[in-house]
C-alpha positions, -999 to 999 in steps of 0.1 A, spaced: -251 261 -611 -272 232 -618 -292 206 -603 -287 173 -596 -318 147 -594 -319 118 -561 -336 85 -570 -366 95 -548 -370 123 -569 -356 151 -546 -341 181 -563 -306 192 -550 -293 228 -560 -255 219 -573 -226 244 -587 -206 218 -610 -166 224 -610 -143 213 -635 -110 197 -624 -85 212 -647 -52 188 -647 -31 201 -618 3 191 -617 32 188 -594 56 216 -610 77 217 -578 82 203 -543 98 223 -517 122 208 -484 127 222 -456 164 215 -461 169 234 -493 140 262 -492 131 267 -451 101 255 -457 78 224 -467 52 230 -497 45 218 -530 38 238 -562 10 233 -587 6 240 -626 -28 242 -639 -46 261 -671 -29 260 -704 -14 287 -727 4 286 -756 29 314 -754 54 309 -725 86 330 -716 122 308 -715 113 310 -673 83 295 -669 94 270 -696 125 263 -680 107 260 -646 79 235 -659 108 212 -670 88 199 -701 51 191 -676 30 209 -694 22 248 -707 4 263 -681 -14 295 -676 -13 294 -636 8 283 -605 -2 279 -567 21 269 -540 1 251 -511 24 256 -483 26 230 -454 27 195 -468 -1 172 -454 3 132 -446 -11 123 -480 10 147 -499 46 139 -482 46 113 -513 41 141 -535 68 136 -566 77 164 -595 52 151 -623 20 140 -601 -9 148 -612 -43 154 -592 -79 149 -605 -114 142 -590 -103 106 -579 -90 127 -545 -127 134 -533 -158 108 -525 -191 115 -527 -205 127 -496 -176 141 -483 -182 179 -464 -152 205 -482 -147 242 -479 -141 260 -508 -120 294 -515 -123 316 -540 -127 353 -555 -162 367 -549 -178 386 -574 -166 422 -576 -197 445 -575 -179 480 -581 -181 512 -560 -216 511 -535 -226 526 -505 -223 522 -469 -262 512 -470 -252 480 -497 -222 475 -484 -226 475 -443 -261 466 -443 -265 504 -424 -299 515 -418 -292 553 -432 -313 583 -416 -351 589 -404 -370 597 -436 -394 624 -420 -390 650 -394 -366 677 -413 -342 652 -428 -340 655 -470 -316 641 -491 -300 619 -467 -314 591 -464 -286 565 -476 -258 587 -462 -231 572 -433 -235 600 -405 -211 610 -381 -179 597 -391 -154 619 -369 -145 633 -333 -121 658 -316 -96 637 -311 -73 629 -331 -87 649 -357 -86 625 -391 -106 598 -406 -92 567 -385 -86 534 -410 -106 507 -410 -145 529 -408 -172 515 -422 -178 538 -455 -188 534 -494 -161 515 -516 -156 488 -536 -177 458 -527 -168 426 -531 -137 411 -552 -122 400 -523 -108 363 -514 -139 341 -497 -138 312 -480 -172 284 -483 -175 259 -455 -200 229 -448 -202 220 -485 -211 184 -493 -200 164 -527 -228 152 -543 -214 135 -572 -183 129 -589 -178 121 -629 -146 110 -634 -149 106 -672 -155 147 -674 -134 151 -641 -164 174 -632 -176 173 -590 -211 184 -582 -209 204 -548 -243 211 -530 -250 247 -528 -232 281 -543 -193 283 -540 -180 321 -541 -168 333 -578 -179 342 -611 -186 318 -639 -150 301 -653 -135 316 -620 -110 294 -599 -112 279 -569 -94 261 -545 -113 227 -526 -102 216 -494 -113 185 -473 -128 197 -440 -114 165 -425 
């Protein structure tokens, strides 16, 4: 995160994201595959299997693919080989932006649930922070889906609302207003909320 300075002076809180190159790897038909959606390479790294290089058809080495399913109006012209950068957004425009939240490792229903936990007078010792009643008669086990301790966080997360503030196209960097959900390096995916 960062900020980013108005002319008046006002101070905006900003997370700046990086546009890696992303490009067109594969476009998928209806006709051929059942189903419309387009395939993107992004990240680089330098040892490849014969499949991926086969697959990338001499594009590029890259770490990642993601297959966007669904082809919009602007991307029915999408051709094998097109690439996409920070030139798709404008300033001002309002996206939503998905990610991986930060994992925060094994916590408690108190941390995790927000639950209040027990009285902490009146005969009640050691559990303050504990879940309570978590069972009945009937049917006898632990039904899925209960509130209890776990893993928090590391989970997919989806931003909405955001607004670009800037865009450098010579660093291919965008400025978004506010926090986006992930670590540090972490990627995301930005989506228009036209």
């Amino acid at each position: 995160m960062s900020q980013y300075f108005k002319e008046d002076g006002t101070v905006i809180p900003v997370t700046v994201v990086e546009i890696q190159p992303n490009v067109v790897v594969q476009v998928k038909t209806f006709d051929k595959d059942g189903y419309e959606a387009m395939q993107i390479g992004y990240g680089m790294r330098n040892k490849q299997t014969k499949a991926i290089k086969n697959h990338a058809k001499g594009l590029g080495s890259f770490a990642n693919f993601k297959e966007f399913e669904g082809l919009k109006n602007g991307e029915k012209e999408a051709v094998v080989g097109g690439k996409f950068d920070a030139s798709l957004f404008e300033a001002g425009e309002v996206v939503r932006v998905t990610g991986i939240s930060k994992g925060k490792g094994f916590a408690g229903a108190v941390k995790r649930h927000g639950f209040h936990g027990m009285p902490a007078s009146h005969g009640h010792k050691a559990v303050m922070r504990h879940v309570g009643s978590i069972g009945q008669r009937f049917p006898q086990h632990t039904l899925k889906g209960l509130r209890m301790a776990g893993r928090m966080g590391a989970v997919k997360t989806t931003t909405r609302g955001l607004k670009i503030v800037n865009i450098d196209l010579e660093k291919n960097t965008i400025a978004i207003k506010g926090a986006i959900p992930g670590n540090n390096g972490g990627t995301v995916i930005i989506n228009s909320a036209k």
